[in-house]
N, C-alpha and C positions, 0 to 999 in steps of 0.2 A: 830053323828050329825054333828060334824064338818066337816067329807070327808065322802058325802053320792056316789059318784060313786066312789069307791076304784077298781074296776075291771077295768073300763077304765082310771085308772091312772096308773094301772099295764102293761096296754096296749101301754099307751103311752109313757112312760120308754122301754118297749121293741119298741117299734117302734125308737125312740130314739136311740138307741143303735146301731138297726142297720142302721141305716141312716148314723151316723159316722162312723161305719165299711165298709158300700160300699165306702164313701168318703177315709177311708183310700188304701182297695183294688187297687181302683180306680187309686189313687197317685201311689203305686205302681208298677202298673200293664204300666201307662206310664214312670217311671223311669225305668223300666226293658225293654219296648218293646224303647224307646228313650234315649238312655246315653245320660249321662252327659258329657261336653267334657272340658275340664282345657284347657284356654289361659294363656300363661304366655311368659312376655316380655324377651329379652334373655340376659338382663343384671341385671335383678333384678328377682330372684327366689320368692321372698314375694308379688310381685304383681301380681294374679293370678288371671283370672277372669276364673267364671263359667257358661260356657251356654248352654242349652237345646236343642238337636236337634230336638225335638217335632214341629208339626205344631204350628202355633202360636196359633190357639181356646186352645190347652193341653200345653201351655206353662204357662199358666194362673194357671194351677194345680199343677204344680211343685214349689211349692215355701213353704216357713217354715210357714206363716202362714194357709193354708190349715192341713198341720202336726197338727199345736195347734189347729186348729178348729174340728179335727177328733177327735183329742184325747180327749176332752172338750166336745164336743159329745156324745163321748162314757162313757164319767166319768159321765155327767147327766144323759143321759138313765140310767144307771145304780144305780144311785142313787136312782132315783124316783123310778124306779122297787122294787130294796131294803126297800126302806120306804114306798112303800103300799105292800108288801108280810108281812114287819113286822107290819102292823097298820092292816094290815088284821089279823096277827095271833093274835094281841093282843086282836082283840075284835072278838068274836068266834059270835055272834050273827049277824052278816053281810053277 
């Protein structure tokens, strides 16, 4: 009674999931085809700066929180999947 569409909750956990996996893909797929290139000043080794040589639209994607957003993502997809497979198995008459 309380989750009467269980199957399009299952659905939408997997849809989830992979929506953060292309997003992960994604990120990597520009950090592989555009390095990363380390500046650093020549009298201080600690001040280094890090930039992208990606166009600037895929410069937008290279960044940590894209990372947390994929991964967060793919943690909820998976969660809800998990929680209607088990609310499915729990009540057999659904």
């Amino acid at each position: 009674m309380i989750i009467k569409y269980i199957d399009k909750i299952i659905k939408v956990g997997a849809a989830c999931s992979l929506i953060g996996t292309f997003i992960l893909v994604l990120l990597v797929l520009v950090i592989v085809i555009y390095p990363v290139q380390k500046n650093c000043s020549s009298n201080d080794r600690q001040d280094c700066e890090y930039i992208s040589s990606a166009p600037s639209i895929l410069k937008t994607v290279v960044s940590p929180h894209i990372l947390v957003t994929s991964l967060l993502t793919i943690a909820a997809g998976i969660l809800i999947f998990r929680f209607g497979t088990w609310y499915k198995l729990k009540r057999p008459n659904l």
